[in-house]
VEXMARTI-272915 format. One record per residue: residue number from 1; residue in one letter; x, z, y of N, C-alpha, C, O in turn. Coordinates in steps of 0.2 Angstrom, whole numbers. Example, Ala and Ser with C-alpha at 12.3 -4.5 7.8 and 13.67 -1.06 7.14 Angstrom:
BAGU   nr  rest   n_px   n_pz   n_py  ca_px  ca_pz  ca_py   c_px   c_pz   c_py   o_px   o_pz   o_py
BAGU    1     A     66     39    -28     62     39    -22     66     39    -16     71     42    -17
BAGU    2     S     64     35    -11     68     36     -5     64     39      0     67     40      6
This chain:
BAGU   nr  rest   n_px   n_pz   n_py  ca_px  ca_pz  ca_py   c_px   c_pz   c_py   o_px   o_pz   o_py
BAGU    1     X     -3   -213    -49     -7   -207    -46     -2   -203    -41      3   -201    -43
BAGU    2     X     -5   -201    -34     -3   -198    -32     -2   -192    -32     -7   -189    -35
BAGU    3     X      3   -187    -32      0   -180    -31      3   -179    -24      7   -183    -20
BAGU    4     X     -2   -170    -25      0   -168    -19      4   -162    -19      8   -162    -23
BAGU    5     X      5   -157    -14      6   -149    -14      2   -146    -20      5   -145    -26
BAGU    6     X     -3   -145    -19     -6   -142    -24     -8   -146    -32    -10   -143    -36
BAGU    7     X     -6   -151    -32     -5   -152    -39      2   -150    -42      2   -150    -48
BAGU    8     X      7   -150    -37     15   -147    -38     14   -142    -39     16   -140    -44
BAGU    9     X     12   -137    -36     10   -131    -37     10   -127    -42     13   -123    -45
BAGU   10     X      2   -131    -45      0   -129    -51      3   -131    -56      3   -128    -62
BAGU   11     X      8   -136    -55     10   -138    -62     18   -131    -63     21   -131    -68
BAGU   12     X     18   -127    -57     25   -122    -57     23   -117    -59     28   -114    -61
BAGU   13     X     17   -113    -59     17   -109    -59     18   -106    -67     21   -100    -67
BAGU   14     X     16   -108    -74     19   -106    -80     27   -107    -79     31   -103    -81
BAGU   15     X     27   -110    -77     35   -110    -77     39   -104    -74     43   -100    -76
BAGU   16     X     37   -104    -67     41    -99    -61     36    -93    -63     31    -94    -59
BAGU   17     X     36    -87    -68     32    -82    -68     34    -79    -63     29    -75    -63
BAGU   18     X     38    -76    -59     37    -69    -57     42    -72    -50     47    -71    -48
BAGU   19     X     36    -78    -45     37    -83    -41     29    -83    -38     24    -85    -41
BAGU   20     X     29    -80    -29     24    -82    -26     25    -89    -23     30    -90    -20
BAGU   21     X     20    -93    -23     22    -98    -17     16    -98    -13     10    -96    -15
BAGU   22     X     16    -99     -7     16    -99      0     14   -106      3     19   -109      4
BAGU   23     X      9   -110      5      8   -115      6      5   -113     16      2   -108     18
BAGU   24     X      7   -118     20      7   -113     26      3   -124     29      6   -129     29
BAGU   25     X     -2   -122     30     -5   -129     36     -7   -127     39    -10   -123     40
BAGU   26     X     -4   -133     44     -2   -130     53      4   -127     55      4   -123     60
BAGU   27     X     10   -130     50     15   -129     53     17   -130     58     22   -128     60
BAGU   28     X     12   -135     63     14   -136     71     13   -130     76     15   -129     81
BAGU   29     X     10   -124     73      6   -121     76     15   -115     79     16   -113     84
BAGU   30     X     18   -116     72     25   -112     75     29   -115     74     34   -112     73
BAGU   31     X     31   -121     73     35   -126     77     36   -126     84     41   -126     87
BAGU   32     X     29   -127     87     28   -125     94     29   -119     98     31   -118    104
BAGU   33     X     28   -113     92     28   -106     96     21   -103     96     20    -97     97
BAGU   34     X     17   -109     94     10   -104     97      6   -101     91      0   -102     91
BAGU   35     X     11    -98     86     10    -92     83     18    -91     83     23    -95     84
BAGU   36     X     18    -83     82     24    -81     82     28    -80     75     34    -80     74
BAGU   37     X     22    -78     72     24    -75     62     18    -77     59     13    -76     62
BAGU   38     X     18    -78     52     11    -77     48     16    -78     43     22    -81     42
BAGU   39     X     11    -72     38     15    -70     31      8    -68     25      2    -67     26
BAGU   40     X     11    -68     19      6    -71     15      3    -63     15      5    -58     17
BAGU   41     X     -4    -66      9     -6    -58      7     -3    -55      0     -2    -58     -6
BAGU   42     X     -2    -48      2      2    -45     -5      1    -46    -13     -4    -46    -16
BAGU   43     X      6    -47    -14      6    -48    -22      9    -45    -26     13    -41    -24
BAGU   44     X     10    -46    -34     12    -42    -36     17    -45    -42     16    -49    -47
BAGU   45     X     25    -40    -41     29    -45    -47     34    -36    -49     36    -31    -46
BAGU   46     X     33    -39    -56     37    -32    -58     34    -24    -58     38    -19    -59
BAGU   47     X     27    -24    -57     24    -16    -55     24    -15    -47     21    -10    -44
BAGU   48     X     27    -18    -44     28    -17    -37     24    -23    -31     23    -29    -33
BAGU   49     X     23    -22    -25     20    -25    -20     23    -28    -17     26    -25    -13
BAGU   50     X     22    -35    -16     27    -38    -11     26    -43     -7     24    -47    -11
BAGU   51     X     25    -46      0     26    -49      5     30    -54      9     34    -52     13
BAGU   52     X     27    -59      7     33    -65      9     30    -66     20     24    -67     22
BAGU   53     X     35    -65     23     34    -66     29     38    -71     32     44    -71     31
BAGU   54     X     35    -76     36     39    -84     41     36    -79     48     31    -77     51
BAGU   55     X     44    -80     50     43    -80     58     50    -83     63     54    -87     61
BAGU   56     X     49    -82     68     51    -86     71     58    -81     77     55    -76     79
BAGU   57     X     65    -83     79     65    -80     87     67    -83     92     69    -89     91
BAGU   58     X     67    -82     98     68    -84    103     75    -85    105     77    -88    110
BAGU   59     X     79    -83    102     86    -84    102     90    -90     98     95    -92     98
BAGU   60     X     84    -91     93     88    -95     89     81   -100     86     78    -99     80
BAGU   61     X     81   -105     93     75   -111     93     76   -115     85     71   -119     84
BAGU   62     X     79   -115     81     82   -122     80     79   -118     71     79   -121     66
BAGU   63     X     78   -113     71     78   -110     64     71   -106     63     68   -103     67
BAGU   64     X     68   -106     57     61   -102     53     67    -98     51     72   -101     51
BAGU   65     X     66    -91     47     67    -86     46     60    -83     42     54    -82     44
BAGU   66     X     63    -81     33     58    -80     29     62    -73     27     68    -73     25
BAGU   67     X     59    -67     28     61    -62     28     54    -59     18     48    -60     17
BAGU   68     X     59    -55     14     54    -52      8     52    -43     12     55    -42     17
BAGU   69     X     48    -41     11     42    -36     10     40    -31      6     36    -33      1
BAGU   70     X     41    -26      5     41    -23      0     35    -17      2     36    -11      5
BAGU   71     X     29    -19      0     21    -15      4     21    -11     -2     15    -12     -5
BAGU   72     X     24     -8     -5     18     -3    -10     18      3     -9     22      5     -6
BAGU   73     X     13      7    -11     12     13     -9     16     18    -12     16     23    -10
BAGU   74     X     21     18    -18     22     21    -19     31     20    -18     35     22    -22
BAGU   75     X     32     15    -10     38     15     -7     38     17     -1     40     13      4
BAGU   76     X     34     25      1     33     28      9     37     34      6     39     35      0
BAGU   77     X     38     38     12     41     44     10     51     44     11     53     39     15
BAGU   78     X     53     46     10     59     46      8     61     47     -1     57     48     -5
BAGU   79     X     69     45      0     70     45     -6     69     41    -13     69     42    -19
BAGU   80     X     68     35     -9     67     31    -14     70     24    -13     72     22     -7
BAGU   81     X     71     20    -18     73     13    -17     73      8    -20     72      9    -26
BAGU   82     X     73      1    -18     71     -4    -22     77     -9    -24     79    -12    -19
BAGU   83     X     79    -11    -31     82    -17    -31     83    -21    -36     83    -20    -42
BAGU   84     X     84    -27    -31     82    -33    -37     85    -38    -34     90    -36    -31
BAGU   85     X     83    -45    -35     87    -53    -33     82    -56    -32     78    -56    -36
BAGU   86     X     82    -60    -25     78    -64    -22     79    -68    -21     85    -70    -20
BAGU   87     X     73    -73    -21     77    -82    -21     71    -84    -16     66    -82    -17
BAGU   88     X     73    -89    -11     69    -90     -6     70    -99     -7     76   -101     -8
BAGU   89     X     65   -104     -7     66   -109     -7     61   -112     -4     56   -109     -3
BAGU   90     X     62   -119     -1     57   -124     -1     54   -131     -3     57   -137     -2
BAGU   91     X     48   -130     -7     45   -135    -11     43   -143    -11     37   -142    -10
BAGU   92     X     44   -146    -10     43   -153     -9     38   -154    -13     36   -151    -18
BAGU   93     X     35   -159    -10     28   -163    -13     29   -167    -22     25   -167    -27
BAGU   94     X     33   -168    -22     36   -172    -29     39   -164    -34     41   -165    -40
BAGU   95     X     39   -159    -31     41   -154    -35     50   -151    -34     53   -147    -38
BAGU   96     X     51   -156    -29     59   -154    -31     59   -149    -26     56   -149    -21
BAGU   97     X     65   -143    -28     67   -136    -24     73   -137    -19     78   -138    -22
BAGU   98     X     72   -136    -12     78   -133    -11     79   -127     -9     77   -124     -5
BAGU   99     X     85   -124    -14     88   -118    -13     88   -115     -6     92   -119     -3
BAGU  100     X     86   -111     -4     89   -109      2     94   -102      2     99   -102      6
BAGU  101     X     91    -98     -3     96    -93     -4     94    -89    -11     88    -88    -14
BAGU  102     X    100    -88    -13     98    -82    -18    102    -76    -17    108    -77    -16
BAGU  103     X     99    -69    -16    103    -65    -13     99    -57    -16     93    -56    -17
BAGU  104     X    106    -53    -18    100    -47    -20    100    -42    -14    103    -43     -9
BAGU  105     X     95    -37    -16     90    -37    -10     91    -27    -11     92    -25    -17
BAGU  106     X     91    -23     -6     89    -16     -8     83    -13     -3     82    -13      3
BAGU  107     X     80    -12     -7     74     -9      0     73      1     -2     72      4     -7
BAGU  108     X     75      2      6     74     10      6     71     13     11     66      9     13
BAGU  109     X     70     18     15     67     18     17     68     17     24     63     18     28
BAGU  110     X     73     16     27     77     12     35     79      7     31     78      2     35
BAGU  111     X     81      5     27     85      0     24     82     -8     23     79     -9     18
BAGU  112     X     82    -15     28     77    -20     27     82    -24     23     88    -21     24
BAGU  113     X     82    -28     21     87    -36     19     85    -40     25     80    -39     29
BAGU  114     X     90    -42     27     89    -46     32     86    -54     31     86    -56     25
BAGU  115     X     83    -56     36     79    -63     33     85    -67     36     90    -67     40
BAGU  116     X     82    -73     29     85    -80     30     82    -86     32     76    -88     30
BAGU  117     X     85    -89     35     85    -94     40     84   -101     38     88   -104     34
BAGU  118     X     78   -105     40     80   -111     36     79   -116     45     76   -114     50
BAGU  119     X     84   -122     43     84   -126     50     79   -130     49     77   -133     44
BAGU  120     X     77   -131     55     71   -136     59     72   -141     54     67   -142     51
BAGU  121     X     78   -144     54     79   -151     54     78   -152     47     75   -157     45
BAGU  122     X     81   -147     41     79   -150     35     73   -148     32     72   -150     26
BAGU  123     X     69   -146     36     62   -143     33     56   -149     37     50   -150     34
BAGU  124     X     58   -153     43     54   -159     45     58   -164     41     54   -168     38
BAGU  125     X     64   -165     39     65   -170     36     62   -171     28     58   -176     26
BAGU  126     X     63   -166     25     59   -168     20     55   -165     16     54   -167     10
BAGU  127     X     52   -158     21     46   -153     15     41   -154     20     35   -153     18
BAGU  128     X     41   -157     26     35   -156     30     31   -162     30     33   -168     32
BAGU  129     X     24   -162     27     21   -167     25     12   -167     26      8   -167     22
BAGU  130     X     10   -168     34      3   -167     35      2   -161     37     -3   -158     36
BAGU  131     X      8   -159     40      9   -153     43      9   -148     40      8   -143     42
BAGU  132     X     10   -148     32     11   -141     28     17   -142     25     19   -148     24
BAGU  133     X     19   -138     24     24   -134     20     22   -130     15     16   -129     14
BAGU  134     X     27   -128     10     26   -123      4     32   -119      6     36   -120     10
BAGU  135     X     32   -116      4     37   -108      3     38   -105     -4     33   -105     -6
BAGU  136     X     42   -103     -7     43   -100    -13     48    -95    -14     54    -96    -12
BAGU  137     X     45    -89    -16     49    -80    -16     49    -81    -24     43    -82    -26
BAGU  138     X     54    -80    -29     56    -77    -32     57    -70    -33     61    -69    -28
BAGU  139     X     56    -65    -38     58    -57    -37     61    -58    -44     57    -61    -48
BAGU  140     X     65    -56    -47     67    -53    -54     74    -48    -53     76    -46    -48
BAGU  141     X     76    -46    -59     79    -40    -62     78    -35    -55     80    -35    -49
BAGU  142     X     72    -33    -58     70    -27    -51     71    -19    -55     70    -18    -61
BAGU  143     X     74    -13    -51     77     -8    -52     72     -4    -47     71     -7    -42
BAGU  144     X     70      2    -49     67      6    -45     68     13    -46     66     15    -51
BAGU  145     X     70     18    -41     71     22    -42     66     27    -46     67     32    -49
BAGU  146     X     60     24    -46     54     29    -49     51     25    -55     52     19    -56
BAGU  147     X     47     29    -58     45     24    -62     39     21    -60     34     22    -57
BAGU  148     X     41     14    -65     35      7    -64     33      6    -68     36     10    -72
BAGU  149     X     30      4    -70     25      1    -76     24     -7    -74     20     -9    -70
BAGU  150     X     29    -12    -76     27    -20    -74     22    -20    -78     22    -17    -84
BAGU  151     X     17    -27    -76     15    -30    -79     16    -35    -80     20    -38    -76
BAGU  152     X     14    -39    -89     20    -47    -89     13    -51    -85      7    -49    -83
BAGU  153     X     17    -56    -83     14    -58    -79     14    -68    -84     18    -71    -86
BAGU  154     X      9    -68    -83     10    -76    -88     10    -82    -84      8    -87    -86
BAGU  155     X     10    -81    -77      9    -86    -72     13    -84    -64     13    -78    -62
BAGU  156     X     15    -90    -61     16    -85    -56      8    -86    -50      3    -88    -52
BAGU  157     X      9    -85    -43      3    -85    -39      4    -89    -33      9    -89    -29
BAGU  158     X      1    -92    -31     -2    -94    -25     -4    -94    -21    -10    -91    -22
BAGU  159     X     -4    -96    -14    -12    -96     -9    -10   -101     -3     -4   -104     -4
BAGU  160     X    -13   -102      3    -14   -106      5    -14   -103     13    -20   -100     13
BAGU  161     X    -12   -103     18    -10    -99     25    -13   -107     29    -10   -112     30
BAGU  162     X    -20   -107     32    -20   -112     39    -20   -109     46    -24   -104     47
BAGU  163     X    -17   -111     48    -15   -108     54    -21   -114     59    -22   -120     57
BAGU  164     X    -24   -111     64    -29   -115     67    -28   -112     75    -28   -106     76
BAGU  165     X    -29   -118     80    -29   -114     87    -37   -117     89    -41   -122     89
BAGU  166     X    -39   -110     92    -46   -111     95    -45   -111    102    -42   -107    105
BAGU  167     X    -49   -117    105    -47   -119    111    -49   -112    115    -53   -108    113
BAGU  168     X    -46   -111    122    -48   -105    125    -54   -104    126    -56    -98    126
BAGU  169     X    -58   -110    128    -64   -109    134    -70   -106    126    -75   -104    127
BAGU  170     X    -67   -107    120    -74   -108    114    -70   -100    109    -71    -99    103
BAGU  171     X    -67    -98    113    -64    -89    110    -63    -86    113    -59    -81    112
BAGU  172     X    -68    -86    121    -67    -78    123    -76    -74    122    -81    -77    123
BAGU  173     X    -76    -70    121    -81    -65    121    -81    -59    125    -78    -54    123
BAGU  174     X    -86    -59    131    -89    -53    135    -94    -48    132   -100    -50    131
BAGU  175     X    -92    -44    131    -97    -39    130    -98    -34    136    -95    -29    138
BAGU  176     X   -105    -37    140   -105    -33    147   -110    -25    145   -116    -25    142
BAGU  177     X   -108    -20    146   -111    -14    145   -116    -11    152   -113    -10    157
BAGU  178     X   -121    -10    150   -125     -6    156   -128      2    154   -129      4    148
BAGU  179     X   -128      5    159   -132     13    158   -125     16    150   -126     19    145
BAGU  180     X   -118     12    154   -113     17    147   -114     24    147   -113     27    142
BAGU  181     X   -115     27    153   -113     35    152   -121     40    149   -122     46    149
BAGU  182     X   -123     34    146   -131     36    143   -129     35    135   -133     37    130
BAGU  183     X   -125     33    134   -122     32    125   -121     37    122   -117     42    124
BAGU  184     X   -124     37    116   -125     45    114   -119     41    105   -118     36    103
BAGU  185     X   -118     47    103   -115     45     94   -108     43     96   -106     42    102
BAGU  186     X   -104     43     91    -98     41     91    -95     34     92    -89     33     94
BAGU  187     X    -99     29     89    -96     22     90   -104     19     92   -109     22     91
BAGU  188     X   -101     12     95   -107      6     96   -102      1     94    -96      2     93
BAGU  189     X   -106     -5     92   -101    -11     91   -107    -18     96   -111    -17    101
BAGU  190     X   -106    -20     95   -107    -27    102   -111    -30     95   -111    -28     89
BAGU  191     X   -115    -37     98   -118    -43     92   -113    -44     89   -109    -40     90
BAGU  192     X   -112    -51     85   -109    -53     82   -107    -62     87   -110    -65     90
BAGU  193     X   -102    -62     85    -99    -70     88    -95    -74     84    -93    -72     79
BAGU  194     X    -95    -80     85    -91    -84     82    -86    -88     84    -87    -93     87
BAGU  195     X    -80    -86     82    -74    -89     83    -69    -90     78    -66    -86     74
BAGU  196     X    -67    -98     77    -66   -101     70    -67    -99     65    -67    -93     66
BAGU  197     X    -68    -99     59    -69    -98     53    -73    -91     53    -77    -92     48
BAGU  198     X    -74    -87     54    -76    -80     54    -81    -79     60    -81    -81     66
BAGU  199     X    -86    -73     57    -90    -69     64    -85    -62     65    -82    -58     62
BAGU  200     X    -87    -63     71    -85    -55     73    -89    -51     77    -95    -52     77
BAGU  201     X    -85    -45     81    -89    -40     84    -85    -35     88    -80    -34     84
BAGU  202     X    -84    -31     92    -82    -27     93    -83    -21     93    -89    -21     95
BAGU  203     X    -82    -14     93    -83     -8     91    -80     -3     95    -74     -3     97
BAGU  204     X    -83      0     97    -82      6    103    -81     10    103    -85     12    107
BAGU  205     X    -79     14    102    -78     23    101    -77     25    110    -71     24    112
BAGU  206     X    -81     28    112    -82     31    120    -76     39    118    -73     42    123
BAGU  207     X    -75     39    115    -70     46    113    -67     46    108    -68     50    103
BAGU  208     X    -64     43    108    -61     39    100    -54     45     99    -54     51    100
BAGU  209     X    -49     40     97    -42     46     95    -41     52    100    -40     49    106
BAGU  210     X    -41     56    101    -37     63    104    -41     59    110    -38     56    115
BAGU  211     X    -48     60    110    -53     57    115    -50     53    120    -49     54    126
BAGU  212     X    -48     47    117    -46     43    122    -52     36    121    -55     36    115
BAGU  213     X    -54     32    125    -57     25    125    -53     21    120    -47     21    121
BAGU  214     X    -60     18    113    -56     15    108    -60     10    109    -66     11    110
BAGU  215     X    -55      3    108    -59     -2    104    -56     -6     99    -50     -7    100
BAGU  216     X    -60    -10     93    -58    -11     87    -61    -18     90    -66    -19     95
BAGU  217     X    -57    -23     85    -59    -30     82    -62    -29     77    -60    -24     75
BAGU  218     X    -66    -31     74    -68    -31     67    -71    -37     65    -76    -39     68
BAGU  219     X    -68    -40     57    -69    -47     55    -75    -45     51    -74    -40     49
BAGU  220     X    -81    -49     50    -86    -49     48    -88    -54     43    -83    -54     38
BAGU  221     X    -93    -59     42    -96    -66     37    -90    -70     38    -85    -69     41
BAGU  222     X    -90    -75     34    -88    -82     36    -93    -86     37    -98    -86     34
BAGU  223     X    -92    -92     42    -96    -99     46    -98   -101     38   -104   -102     37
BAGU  224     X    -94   -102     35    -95   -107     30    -95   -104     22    -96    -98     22
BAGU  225     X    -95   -107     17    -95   -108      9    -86   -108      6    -83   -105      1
BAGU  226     X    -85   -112     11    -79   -111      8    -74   -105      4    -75    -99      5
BAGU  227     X    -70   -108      1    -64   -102     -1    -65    -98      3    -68   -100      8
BAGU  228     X    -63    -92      3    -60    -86      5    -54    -81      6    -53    -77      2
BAGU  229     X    -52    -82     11    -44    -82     12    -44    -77     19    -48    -78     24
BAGU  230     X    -38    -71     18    -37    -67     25    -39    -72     32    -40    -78     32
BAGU  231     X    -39    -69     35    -39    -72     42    -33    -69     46    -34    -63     46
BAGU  232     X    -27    -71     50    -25    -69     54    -27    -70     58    -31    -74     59
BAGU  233     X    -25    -66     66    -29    -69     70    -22    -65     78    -18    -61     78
BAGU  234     X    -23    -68     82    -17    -67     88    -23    -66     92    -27    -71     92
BAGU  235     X    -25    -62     97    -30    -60    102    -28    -52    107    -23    -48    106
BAGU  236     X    -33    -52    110    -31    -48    116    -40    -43    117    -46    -46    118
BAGU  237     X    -38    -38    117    -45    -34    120    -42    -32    127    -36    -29    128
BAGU  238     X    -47    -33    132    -49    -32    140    -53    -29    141    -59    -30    140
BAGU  239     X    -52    -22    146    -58    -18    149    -55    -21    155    -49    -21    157
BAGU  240     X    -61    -24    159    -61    -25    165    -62    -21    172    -69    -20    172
BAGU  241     X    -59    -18    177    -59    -14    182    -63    -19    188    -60    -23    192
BAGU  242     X    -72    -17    187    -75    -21    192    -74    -18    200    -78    -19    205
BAGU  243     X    -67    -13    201    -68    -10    207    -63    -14    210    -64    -18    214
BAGU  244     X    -56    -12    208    -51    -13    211    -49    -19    206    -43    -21    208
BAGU  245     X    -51    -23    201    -48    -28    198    -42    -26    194    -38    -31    193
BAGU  246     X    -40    -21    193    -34    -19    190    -36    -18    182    -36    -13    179
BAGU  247     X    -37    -24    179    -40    -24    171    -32    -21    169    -26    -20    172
BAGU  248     X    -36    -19    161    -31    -16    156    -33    -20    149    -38    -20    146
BAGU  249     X    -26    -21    147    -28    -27    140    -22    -23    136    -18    -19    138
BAGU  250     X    -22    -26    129    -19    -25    126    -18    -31    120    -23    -32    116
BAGU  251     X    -12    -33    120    -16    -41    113     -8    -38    107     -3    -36    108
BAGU  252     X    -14    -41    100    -10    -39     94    -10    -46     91    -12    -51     93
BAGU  253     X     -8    -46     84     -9    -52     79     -9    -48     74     -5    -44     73
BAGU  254     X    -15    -48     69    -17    -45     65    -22    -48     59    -26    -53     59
BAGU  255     X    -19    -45     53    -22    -49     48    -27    -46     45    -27    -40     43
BAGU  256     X    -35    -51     45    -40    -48     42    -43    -50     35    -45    -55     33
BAGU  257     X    -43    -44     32    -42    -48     23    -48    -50     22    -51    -51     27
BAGU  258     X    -52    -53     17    -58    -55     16    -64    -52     11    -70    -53     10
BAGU  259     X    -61    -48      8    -64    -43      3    -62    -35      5    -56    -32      6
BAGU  260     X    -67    -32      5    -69    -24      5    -71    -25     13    -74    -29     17
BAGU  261     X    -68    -15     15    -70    -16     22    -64    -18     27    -58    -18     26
BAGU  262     X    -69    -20     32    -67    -23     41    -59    -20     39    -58    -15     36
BAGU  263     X    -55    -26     43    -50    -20     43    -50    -18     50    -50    -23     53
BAGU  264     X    -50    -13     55    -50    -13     62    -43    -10     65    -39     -6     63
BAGU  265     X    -43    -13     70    -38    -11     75    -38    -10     80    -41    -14     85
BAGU  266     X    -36     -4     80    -38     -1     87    -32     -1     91    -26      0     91
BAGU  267     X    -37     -2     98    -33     -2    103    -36      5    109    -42      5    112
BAGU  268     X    -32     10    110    -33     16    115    -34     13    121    -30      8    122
BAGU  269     X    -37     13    126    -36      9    133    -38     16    137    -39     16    143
């Protein structure tokens, strides 16, 4: 019998409780460059909120770089702090770990841990397999200035990151507008489009923040049946200047969750 990732996986998770793993396909996608970061969606180890992020930089070709996250709401503000021990590794298809680092960690509120580093070459030599990879965030002996409430946790958690490139000519969308200065109400939004996995639309506010021209992305249906999973997405909103040609754009990478509302992002133009 074969197995795969995902029967490795499943088989760690009573084991590694208070352990997310990260499964990322399409690792060519930033091996190449042509994403910059993708990180998972929040989870939860210890009472607290946490975020494993892969990115990449320009100075140092030869390395991924896996930085931890600390998103909960009750780590804004001043005066507070978080600490514990993290363990960053990666997962082989047969289940075996390699260490990449174990290191304890403080989160405050200027305060990051710095991310670590894994090389190109030991991560295609032997965790890269059909273009995916796994990732693995351990959190334990966590200290928190305020009080927490952990839950035990009897499993650890997973998910699954594809990263996908949409050919250019089948992901732009024109929303051409006529009779604008006739638009009455606070927002319009455009139809709906499709570009990979998700519908979209875009959203207008004519007087949007501190009366400035607003426009939002906003993620919509999915194409398919399938699972359910955030959407990142790397895109660019363009007002185009049919006078003088002097367009104004602005591009983000932005993750769109898949459950509640839209997340939108706004761009002032």
């Amino acid at each position: 019998m074969v197995s795969t990732f995902e029967d490795t996986i499943k088989g760690q998770l009573t084991v590694r409780r208070n352990s997310h793993f990260m499964m990322v396909d399409g690792m060519s996608k930033l091996m190449t460059r042509k994403v910059n970061q993708c990180w998972s969606s929040d989870f939860h180890i210890a009472g607290l909120q946490w975020r494993l992020v892969i990115s990449w930089k320009n100075a140092q070709k030869d390395n991924l770089y896996l930085r931890l996250r600390i998103t909960d709401k009750k780590c804004t503000g001043s005066s507070w702090n978080v600490k514990c021990r993290g363990i960053f590794s990666l997962v082989g298809e047969r289940g075996n770990h390699h260490l990449l680092e174990s290191f304890p960690a403080c989160f405050k509120e200027d305060t990051k841990p710095n991310p670590k580093s894994i090389p190109w070459g030991t991560l295609k030599q032997w965790f890269l397999v059909n273009d995916k990879a796994v990732f693995m965030t351990e959190i334990i002996n966590v200290v928190a200035s305020f009080p927490v409430t952990p839950i035990a946790r009897n499993m650890g958690t997973a998910e699954c990151i594809k990263l996908i490139e949409v050919p250019q000519n089948n992901s732009r969308f024109t929303w051409k507008i006529t009779r604008f200065s006739s638009f009455s109400g606070k927002r319009h939004s455009s139809y709906e489009f499709t570009v990979g996995p998700r519908r979209w639309k875009i959203m207008m506010y004519p007087e949007g923040k501190a009366g400035n021209f607003s426009l939002y992305l906003v993620a919509s249906d999915y194409v398919t049946s399938s699972p359910k999973r955030p959407t990142f997405a790397n895109y660019k909103l363009r007002v185009l200047d049919q006078v003088n040609r002097n367009h104004h754009e602005s591009g983000t990478y932005t993750e769109f969750p898949f459950l509640g509302l839209p997340l939108y992002t706004v761009k002032h133009l």
